[in-house]
C-alpha positions as CSV (number, residue, x, y, z in Angstrom):
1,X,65.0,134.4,86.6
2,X,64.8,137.8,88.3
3,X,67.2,139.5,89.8
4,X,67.7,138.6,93.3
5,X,67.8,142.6,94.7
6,X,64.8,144.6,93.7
7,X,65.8,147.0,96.4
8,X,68.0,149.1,94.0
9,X,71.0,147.4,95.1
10,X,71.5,145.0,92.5
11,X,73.5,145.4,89.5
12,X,70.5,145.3,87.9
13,X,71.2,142.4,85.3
14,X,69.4,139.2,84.7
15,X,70.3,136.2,86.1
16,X,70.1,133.6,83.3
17,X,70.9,129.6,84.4
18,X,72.6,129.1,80.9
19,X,75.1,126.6,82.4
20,X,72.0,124.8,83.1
21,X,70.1,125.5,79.8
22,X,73.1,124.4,78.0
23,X,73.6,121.0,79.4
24,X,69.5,120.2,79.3
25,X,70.5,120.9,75.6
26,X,73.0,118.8,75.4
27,X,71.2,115.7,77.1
28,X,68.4,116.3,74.6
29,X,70.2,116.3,71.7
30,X,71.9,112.9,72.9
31,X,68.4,111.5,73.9
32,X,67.1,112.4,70.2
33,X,70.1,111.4,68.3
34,X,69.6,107.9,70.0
35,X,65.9,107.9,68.9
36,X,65.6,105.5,72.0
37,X,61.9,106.5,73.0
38,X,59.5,109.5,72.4
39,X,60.3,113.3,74.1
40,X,56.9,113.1,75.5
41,X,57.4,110.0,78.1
42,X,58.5,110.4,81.5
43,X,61.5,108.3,80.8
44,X,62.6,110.7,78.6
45,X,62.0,113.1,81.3
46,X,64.3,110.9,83.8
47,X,67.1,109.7,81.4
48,X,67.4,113.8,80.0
49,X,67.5,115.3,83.9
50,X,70.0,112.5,84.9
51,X,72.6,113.7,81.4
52,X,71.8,117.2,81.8
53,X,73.1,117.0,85.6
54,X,75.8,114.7,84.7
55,X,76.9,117.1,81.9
56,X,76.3,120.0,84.7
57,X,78.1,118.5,87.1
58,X,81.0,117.7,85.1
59,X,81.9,121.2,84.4
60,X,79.7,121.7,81.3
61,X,80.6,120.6,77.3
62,X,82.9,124.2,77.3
63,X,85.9,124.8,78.2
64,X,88.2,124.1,75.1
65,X,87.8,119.9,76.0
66,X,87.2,118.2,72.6
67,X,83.7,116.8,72.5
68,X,84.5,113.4,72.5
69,X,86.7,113.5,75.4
70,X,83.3,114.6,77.2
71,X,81.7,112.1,75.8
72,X,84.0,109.6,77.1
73,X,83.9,111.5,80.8
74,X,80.2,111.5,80.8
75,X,80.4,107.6,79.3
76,X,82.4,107.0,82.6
77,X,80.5,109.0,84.9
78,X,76.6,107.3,84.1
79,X,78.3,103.5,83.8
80,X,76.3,101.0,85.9
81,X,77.9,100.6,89.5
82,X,80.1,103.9,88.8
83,X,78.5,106.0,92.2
84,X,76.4,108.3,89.9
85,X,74.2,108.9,93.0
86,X,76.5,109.5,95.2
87,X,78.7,111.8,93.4
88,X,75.5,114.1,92.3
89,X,75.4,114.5,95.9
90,X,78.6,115.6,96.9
91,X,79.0,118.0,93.6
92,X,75.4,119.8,94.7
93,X,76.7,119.8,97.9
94,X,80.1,121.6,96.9
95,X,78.3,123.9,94.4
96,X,75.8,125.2,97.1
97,X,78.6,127.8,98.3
98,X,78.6,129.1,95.5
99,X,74.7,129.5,94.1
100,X,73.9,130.9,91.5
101,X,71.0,130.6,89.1
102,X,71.9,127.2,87.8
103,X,71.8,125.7,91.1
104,X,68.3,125.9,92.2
105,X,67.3,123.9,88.5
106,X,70.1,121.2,89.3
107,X,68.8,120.7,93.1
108,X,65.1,120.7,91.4
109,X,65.9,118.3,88.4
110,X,67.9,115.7,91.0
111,X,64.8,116.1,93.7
112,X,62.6,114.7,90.8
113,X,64.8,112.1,89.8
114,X,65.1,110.6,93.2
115,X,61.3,111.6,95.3
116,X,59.6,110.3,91.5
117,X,59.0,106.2,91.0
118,X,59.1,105.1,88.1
119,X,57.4,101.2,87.7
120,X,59.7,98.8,85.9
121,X,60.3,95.3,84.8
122,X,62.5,94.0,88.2
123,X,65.3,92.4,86.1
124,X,66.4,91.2,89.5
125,X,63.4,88.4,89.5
126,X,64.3,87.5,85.8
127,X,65.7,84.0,85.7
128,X,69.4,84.7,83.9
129,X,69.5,84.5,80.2
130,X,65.7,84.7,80.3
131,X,63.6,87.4,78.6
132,X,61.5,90.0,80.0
133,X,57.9,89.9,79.6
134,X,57.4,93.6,79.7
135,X,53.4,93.0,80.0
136,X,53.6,90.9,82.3
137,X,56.6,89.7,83.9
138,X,57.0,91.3,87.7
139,X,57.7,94.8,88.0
140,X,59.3,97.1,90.7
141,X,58.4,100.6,91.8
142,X,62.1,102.1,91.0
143,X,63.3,106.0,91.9
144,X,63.7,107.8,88.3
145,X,67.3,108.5,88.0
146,X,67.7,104.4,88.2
147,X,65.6,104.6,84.6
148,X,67.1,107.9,83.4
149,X,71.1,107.0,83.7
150,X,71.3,103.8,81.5
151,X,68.9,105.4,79.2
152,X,71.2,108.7,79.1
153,X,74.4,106.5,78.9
154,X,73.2,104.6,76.3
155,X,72.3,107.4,74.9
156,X,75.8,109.0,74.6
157,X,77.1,105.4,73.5
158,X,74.8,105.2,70.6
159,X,76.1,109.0,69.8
């Protein structure tokens, strides 16, 4: 990114997202260890955007915390019925004081994970204990981050 001042002002460094840059790391490296679908599909896309904000959000993998208490935070923090959503929101919201080059990537990633639909099998209209029929059981137009976080969580479980 470039500076923000071009006036002269400015201290005249680069402003580099690497808070950002390292957590999309991070979230792909899970993603790949799992080896739970190909880089190339929008999946992919949605379950590395919701890890990399959750890793974001939660202060980043630094900070002297042992790796696998992150994991366990992060484990927490993408579990099914856990407020995910809702608590992207409010840290965005929090972090917005205090921009910064990282920020505008973080609001970007979450606006593509929640204006982009995703269709999926609606395993609300599976009868219980019954399989889907990928092909052609009923499907559901579904906002991305609801595909992305159990693929990123299960992700960081198969880690």
């Amino acid at each position: 990114m470039r500076p923000e001042s071009t006036d002269g002002t400015g201290s005249g460094e680069l402003l580099v997202p690497m808070d950002w840059m390292y957590a999309e790391y991070i979230a792909d490296e899970l993603l790949r260890t799992g080896d739970l679908m190909p880089p190339t599909t929008i999946e992919y896309q949605a379950g590395r955007d919701a890890l990399a904000l959750t890793v974001f959000l939660s202060d980043g993998a630094a900070g002297g915390v042992r790796m696998v208490t992150r994991l366990n935070e992060w484990l927490s923090l993408t579990a099914y019925d856990s407020g995910w959503r809702e608590w992207v929101c409010g840290r965005l919201d929090r972090l917005a004081a205090g921009g910064g080059p990282d920020l505008p990537l973080a609001r970007a990633a979450w606006k593509w994970l929640e204006d982009t639909e995703l269709l999926a099998a609606d395993l609300d209209a599976v009868a219980p204990g019954a399989v889907p029929d990928e092909a052609e059981g009923p499907h559901v137009w579904t906002p991305a981050w609801q595909l992305g976080l159990p693929l990123g969580h299960l992700a960081i479980h198969l880690f």
